[in-house]
C-alpha positions as CSV (number, residue, x, y, z in Angstrom):
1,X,2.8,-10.4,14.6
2,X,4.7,-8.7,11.4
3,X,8.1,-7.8,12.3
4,X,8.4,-4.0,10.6
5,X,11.4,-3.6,8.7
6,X,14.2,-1.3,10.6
7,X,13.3,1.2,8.6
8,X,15.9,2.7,6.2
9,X,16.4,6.3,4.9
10,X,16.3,5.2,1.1
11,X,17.9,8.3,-0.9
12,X,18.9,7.8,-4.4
13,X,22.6,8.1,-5.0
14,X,24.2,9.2,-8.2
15,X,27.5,8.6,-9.1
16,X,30.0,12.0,-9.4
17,X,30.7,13.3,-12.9
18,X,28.8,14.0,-16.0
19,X,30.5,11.3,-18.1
20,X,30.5,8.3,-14.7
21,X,26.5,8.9,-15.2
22,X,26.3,8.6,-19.2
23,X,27.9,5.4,-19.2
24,X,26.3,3.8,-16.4
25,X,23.1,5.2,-17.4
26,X,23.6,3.6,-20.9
27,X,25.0,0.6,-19.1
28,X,21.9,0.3,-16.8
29,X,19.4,1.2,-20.4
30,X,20.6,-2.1,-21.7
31,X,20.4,-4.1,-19.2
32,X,17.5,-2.9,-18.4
33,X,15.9,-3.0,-22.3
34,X,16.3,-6.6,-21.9
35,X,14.1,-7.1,-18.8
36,X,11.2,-5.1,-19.7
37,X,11.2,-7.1,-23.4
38,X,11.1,-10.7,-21.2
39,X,8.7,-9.5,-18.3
40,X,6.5,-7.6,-20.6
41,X,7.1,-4.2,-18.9
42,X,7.6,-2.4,-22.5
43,X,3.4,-3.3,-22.9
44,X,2.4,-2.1,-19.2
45,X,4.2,1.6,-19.6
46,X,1.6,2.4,-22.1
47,X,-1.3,0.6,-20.1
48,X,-0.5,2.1,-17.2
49,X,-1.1,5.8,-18.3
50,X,-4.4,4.6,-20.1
51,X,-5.9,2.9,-16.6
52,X,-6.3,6.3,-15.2
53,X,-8.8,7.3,-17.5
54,X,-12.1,5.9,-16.9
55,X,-12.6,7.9,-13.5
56,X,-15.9,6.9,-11.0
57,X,-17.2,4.6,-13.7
58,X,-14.4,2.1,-13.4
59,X,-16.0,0.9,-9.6
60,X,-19.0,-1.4,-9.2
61,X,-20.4,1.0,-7.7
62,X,-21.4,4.4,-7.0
63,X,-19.0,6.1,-4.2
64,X,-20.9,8.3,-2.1
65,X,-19.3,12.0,-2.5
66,X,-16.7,12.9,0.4
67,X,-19.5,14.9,2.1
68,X,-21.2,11.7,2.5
69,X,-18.0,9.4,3.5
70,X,-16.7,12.3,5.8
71,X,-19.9,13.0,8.0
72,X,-19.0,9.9,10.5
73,X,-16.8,9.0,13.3
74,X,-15.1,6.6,11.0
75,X,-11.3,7.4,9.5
76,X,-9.4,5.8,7.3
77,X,-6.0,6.6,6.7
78,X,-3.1,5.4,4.4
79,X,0.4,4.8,5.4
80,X,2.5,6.8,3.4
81,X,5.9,6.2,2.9
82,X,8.3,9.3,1.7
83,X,10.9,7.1,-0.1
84,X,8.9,6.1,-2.8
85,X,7.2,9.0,-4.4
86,X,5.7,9.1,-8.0
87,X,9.1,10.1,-8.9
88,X,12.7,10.5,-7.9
89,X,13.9,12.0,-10.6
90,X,11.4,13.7,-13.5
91,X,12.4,11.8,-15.9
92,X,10.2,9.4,-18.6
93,X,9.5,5.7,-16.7
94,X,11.5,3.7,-19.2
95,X,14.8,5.1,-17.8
96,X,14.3,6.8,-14.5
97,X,15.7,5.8,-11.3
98,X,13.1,3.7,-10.4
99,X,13.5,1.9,-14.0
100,X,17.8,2.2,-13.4
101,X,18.1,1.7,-9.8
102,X,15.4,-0.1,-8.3
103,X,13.5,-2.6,-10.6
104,X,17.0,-4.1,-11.9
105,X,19.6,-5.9,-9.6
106,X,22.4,-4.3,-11.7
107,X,20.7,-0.9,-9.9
108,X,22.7,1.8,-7.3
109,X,26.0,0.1,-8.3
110,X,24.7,-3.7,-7.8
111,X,24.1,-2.7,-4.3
112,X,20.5,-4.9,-4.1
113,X,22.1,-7.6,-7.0
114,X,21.8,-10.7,-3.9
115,X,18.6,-10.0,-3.8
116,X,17.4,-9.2,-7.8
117,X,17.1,-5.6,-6.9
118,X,15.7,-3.2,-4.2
119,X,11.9,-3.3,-5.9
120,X,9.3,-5.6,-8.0
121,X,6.9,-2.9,-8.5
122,X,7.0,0.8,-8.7
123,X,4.2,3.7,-8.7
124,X,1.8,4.2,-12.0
125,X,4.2,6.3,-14.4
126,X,3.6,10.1,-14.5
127,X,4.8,12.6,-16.9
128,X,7.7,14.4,-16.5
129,X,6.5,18.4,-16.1
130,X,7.4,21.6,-15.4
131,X,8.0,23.7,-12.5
132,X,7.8,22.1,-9.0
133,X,7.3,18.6,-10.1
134,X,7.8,17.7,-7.0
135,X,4.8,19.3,-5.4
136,X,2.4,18.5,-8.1
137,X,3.1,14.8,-8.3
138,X,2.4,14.9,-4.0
139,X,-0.6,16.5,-5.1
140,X,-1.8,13.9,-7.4
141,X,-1.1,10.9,-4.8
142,X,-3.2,13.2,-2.1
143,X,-6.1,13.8,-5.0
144,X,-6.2,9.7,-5.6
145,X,-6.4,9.0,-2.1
146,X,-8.8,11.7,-1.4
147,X,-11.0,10.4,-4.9
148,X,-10.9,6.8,-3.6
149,X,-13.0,7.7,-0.1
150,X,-9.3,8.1,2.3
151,X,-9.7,10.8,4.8
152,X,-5.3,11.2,4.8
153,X,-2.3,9.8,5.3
154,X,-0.2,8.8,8.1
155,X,2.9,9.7,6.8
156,X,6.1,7.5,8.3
157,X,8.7,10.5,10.1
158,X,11.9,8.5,9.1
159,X,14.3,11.7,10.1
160,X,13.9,14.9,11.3
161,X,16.5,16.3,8.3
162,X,17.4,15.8,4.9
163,X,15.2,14.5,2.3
164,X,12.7,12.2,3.8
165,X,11.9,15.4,6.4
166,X,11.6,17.4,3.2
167,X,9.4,15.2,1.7
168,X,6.8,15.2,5.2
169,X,6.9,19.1,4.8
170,X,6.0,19.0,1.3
171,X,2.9,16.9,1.6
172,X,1.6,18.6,4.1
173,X,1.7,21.1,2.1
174,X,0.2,19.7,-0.6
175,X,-2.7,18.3,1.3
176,X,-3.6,21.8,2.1
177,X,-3.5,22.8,-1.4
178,X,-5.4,19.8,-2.9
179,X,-8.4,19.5,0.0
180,X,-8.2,21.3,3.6
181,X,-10.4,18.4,4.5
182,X,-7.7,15.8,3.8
183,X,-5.5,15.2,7.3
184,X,-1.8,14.3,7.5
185,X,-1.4,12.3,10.8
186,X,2.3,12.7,12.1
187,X,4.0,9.0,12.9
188,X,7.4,9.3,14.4
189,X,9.0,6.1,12.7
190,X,10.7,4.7,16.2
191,X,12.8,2.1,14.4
192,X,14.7,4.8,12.2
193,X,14.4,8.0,15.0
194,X,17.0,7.8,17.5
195,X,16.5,11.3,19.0
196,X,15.4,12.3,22.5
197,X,11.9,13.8,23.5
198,X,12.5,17.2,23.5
199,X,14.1,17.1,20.3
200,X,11.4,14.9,18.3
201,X,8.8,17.5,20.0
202,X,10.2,20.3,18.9
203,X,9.8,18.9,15.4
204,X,6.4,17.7,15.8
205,X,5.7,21.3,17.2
206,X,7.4,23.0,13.4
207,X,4.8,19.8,11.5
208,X,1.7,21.0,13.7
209,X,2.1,24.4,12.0
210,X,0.7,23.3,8.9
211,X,-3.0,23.5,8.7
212,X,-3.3,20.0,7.2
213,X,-1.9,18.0,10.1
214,X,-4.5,16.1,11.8
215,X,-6.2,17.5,14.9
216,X,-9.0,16.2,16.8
217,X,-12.2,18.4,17.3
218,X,-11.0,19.6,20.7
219,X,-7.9,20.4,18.9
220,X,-5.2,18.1,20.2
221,X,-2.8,17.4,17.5
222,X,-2.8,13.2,16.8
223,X,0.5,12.1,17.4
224,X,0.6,8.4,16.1
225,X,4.5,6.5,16.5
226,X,5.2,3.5,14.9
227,X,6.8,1.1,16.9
228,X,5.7,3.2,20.0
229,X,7.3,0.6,22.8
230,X,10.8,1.3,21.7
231,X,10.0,3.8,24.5
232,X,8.5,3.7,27.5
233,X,5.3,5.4,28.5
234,X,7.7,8.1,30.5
235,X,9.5,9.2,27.3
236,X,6.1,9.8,25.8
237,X,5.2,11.7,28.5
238,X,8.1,14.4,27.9
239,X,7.0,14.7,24.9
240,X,3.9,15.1,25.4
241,X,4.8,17.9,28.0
242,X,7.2,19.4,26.0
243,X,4.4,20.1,22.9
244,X,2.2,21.4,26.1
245,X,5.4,24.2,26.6
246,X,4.6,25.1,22.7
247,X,0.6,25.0,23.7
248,X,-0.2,22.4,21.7
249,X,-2.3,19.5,23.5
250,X,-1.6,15.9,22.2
251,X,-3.7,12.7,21.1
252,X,-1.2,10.2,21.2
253,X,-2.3,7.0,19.1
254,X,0.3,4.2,19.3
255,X,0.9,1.8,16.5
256,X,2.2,-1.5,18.3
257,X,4.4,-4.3,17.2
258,X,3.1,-5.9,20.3
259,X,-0.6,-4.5,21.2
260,X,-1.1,-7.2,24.3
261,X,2.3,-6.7,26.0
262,X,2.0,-2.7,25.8
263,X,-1.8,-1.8,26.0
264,X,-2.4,-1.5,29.6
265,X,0.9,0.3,30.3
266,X,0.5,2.7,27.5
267,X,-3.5,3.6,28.4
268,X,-3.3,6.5,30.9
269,X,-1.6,8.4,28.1
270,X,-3.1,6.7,25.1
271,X,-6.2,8.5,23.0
272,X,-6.5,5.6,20.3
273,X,-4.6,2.1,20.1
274,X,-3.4,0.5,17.0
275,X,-1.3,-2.5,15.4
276,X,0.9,-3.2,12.8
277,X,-0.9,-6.4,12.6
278,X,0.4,-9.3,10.2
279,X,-0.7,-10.1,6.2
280,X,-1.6,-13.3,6.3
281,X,-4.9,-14.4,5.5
282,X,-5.1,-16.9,8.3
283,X,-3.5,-15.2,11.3
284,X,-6.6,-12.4,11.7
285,X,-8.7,-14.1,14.9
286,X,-6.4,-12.3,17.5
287,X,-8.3,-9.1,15.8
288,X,-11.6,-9.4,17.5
289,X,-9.5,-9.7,21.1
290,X,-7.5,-6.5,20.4
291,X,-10.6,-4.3,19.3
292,X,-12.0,-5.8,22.8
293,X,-9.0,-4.9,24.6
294,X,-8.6,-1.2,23.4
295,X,-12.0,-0.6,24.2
296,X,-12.1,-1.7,27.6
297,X,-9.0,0.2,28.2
298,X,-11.3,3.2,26.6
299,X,-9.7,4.1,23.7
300,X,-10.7,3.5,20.1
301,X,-8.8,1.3,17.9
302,X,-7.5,1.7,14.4
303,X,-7.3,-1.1,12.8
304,X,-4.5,-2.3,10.1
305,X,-6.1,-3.3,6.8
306,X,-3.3,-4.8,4.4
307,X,-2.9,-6.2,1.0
308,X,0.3,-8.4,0.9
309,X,3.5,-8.4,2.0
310,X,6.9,-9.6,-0.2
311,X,10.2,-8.4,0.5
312,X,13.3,-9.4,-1.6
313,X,15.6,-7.5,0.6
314,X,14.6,-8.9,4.1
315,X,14.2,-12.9,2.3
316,X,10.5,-13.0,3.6
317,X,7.0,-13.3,2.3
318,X,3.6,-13.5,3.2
319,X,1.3,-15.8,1.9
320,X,-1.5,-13.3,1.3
321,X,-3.9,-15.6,-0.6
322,X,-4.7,-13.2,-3.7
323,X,-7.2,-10.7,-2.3
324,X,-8.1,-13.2,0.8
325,X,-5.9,-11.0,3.2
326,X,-7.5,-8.2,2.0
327,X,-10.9,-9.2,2.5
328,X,-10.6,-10.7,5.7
329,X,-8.6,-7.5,7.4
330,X,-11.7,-5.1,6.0
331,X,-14.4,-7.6,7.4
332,X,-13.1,-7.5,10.9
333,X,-12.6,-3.9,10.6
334,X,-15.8,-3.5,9.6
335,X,-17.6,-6.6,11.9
336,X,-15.7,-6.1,14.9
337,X,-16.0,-2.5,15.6
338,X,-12.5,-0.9,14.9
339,X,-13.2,3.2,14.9
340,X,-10.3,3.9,12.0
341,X,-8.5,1.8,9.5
342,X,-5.2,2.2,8.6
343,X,-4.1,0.8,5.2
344,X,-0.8,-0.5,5.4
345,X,0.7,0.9,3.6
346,X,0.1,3.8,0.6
347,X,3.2,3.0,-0.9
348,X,5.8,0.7,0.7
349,X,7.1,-0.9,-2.6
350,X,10.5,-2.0,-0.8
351,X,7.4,-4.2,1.5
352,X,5.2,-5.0,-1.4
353,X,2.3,-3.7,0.2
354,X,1.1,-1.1,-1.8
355,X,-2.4,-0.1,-2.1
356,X,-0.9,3.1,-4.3
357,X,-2.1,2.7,-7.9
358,X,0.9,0.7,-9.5
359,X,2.8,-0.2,-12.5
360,X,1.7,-3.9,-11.6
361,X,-1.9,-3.6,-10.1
362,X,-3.4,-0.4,-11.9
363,X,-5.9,0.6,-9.3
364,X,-7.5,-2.9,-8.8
365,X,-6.8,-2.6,-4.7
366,X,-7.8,0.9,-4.1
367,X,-10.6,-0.2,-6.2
368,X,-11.8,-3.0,-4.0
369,X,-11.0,-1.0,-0.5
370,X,-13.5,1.8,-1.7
371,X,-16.3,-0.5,-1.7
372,X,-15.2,-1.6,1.4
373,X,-14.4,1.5,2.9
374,X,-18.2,2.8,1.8
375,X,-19.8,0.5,4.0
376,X,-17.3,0.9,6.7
377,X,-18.3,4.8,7.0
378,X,-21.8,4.2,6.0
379,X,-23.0,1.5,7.5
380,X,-24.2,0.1,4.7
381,X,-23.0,-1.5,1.5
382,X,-22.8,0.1,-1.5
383,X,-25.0,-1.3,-4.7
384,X,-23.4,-2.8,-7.0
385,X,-24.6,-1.2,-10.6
386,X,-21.7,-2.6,-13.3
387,X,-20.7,-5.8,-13.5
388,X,-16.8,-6.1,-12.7
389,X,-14.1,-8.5,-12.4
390,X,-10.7,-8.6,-10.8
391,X,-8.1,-11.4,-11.8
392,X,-5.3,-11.7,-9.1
393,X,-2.3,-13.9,-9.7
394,X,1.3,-14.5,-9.2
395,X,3.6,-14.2,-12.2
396,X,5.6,-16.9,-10.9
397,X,5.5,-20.2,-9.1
398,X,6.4,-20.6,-5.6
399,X,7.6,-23.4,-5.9
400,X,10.6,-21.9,-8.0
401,X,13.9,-23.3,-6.7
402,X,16.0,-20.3,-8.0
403,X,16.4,-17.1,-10.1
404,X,19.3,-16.8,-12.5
405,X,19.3,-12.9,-11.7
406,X,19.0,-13.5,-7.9
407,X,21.0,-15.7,-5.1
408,X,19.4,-15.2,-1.8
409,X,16.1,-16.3,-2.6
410,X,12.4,-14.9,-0.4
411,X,11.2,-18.0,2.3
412,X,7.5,-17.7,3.7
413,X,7.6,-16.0,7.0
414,X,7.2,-18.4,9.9
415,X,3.2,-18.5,11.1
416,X,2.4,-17.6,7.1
417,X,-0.4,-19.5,5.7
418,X,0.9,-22.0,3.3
419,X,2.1,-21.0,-0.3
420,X,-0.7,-21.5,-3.2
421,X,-0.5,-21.4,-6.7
422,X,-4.3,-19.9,-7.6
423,X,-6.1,-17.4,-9.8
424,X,-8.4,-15.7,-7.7
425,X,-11.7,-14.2,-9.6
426,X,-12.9,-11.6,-8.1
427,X,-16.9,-10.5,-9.1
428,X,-18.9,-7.9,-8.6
429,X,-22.3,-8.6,-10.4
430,X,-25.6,-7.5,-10.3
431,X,-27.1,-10.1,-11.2
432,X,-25.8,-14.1,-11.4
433,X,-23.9,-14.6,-14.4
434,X,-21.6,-17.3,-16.4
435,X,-18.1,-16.9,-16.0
436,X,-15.5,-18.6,-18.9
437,X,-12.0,-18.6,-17.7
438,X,-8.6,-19.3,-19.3
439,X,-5.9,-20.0,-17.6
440,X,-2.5,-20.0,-20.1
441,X,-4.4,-23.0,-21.6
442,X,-7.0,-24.7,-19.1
443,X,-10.5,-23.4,-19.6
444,X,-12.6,-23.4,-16.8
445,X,-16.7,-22.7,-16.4
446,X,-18.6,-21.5,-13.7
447,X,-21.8,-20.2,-12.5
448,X,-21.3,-16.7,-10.5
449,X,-23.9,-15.2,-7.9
450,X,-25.5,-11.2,-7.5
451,X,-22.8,-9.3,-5.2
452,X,-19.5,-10.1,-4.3
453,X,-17.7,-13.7,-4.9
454,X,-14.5,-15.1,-5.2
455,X,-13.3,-18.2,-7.3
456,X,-9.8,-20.0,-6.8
457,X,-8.4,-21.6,-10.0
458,X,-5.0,-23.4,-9.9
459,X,-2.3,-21.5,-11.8
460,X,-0.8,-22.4,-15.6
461,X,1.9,-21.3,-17.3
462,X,0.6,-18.0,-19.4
463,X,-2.1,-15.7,-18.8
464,X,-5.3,-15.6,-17.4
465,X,-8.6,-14.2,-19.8
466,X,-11.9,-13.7,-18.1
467,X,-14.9,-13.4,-19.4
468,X,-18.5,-13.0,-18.0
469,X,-21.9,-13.5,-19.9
470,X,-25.1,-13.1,-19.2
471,X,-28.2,-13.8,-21.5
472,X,-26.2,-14.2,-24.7
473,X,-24.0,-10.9,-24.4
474,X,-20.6,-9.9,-22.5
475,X,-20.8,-8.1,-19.0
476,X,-17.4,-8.0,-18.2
477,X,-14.0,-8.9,-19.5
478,X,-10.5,-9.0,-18.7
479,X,-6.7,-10.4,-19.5
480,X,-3.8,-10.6,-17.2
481,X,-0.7,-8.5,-18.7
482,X,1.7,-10.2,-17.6
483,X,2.2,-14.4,-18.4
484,X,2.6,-17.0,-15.4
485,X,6.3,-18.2,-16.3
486,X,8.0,-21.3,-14.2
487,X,12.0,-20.0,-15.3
488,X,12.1,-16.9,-13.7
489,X,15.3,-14.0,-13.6
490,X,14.3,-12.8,-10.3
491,X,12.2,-14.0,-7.6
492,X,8.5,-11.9,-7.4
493,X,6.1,-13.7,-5.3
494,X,3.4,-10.3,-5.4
495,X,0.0,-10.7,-6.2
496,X,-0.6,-8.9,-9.3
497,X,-4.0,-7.6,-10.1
498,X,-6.2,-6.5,-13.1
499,X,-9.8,-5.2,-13.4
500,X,-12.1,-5.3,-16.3
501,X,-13.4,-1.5,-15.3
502,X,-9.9,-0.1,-16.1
């Protein structure tokens, strides 16, 4: 079981004064100048802006229109995580406070320098704009969550004040704005609230005002707390009762740390059971036993569907196995009969788990969960009508023994699957076709089959070109951005990800 981070009210600190903030500002540029030159960021700012271009065309497929994905009894929902929105600050991406503060381990004062700084990977770059930036940048993340097949988010209640809460009020706003049809489920984070029931219902009951927070059909709000067993089932139950005294009935859908120690306990007041899960690739059998479980007990199950999982500041990794993690949590999803996936998470970067289109994966996994997700809601899977490819690879060896930029180095997290060095190529073709592949300088040949298939290559120094061919001509190509390096500043052991339809 993943052990959730105690979850931390990130707010971006600036330092007093006018003049303080010019010089560390300039301070921060330079240093800062010098690491996108030797990572290769200063190339990525521009391709990032230009990967949002090609619209439905970039899938493999055709996704069905929301009509089609919403008439079902099957949700999915994306964790979304209020510290990390588009931006902090309006400002251009080569010097915001993501660039300043959270990529770099000089950042907030050298506060995150033990650990080469808070972040690896940040949200696609907007524009600075106008007006209430704010707002409209919430309004783009609910638009590319609602465009990729998501029903909503499940947005993590770190506090019931200051900027976080503001940030839960202002997307439920902008869910309303953007798509009536696109729900906000309300998760009372239980590692971060320290509040009593009567209190955290009271501010459940001000978030069920908004039109855009989920209710079932029978018009119970969905209540869904992480954590849920840092209570008992009698704390839930004021609660529960205390939203009853504002006349609001409750679906209460717990998101476990520990599903089988808290299941039958937490039934009688249960509507739908959830966990956390873990994000490694070879820890997914107990999945079959909890969807069993949960509906024995009578309640549905939404099931966790993850990418990866690095964090710097907590000295722990997961050994994801390029997209194997991914696959494997949507196939039991799909194969063992969970009602509702969660993807864990939206945006997380401080966890590494983003699905979020991202400075360092375009829209590669959002991209591969909507073909997924179509045949989760649909029952069937989706045909595949342009040949594309996905690279995945690390950036940097695991077997690195340190970072010059970095003391307290990332260890695998006990139970991972073991640490790999591979280039995982990722097709979608509709018919068999001849891959060519170059990794840094080691070609490599293969023969690819119709549909989906996956191809492990050991990892060089450099970067990774792809090429498919069929009958004399190219179907599909694609480069990594970003070299495979074995001296390395900081430690970044993310899977990053590239796709020939973008």
């Amino acid at each position: 079981m993943t052990d959730h981070p105690a979850r931390r009210t990130y707010q971006h600190r600036r330092p007093s004064g006018r003049r303080r903030r010019a010089a560390l500002g300039a301070l921060f540029g330079l240093l800062l100048i010098g690491l996108i030159a030797g990572t290769g960021l200063a190339r990525d700012w521009e391709d990032a802006t230009r990967s949002e271009r090609t619209g439905a065309e970039a899938l493999p497929f055709d996704l069905p229109t929301a009509d089609v994905l919403r008439d079902g009894p099957h949700l999915v929902f994306a964790h979304y995580f209020p510290p990390y929105p588009l931006s902090l600050d309006n400002q251009p991406a080569e010097h915001d406070y993501y660039a300043r503060n959270y990529l770099t381990p000089q950042g907030e004062q050298g506060r995150h320098g033990a650990y080469g700084g808070l972040l690896r990977d940040r949200p696609l770059p907007v524009q600075p704009s106008n007006g209430d930036w704010r707002l409209a940048n919430l309004e783009r993340e609910v638009r590319t969550a609602r465009d990729a097949g998501i029903d909503g988010f499940t947005v993590d209640i770190l506090s019931l004040t200051g900027t976080n809460r503001q940030r839960v009020d202002m997307l439920l706003r902008a869910a309303h704005r953007v798509d009536p049809g696109f729900r906000i489920v309300l998760m009372p984070d239980m590692t971060s609230l320290h509040t009593d029931p009567r209190t955290l219902a009271d501010q459940l009951a001000r978030f069920a005002a908004s039109p855009s927070a989920y209710r079932l059909a029978d018009g119970r709000l969905v209540v869904s707390p992480f954590k849920a067993e840092a209570q008992d089932p009698a704390w839930w139950g004021q609660v529960i009762a205390r939203l009853r005294d504002h006349g609001i009935g409750t679906a209460l859908v717990p998101v476990f740390l520990d599903f089988r120690a808290n299941a039958e306990r937490f039934a009688p007041i249960s509507h739908t059971f959830s966990s956390w899960g873990n994000r490694s690739y070879t820890r997914q059998d107990n999945v079959p036993g909890d969807i069993q479980l949960a509906h024995s007990l009578g309640k549905k199950w939404m099931q966790a569907v993850s990418v990866q999982d690095a964090r710097p500041n907590q000295g722990i990794y997961d050994e994801a196995g390029n997209t194997a993690t991914l696959r494997s949590t949507w196939n039991h999803a799909i194969s063992d009969g969970a009602d509702w996936v969660q993807l864990t998470t939206w945006n997380d970067y401080s966890e590494g788990s983003q699905f979020a289109p991202s400075l360092h994966n375009g829209h590669t996994y959002l991209d591969i969960s909507s073909y997924y997700l179509t045949r989760f809601k649909t029952g069937a899977w989706p045909q595949i009508v342009r040949d594309t490819v996905y690279v995945t690879s690390r950036i940097q060896f695991t077997d690195a023994g340190s970072a010059s930029l970095q003391p307290r180095l990332m260890r695998p997290r006990p139970g991972t699957a073991s640490p790999r060095d591979q280039v995982e190529v990722l097709t979608f073709l509709t018919t068999p076709a001849t891959v060519s592949a170059r990794v840094g300088t080691v070609p490599h040949t293969y023969r690819a089959p119709v549909g989906v298939y996956a191809h492990d290559l050991p990892l060089s120094p450099g970067r990774t070109e792809v090429v498919v061919r069929r009958a004399g001509g190219t179907a599909a190509a694609v480069t990594t951005r970003f070299p495979a390096r074995r001296t390395v500043t900081v430690q970044d052991l993310q899977y990053y990800a590239v796709s020939s339809g973008r």
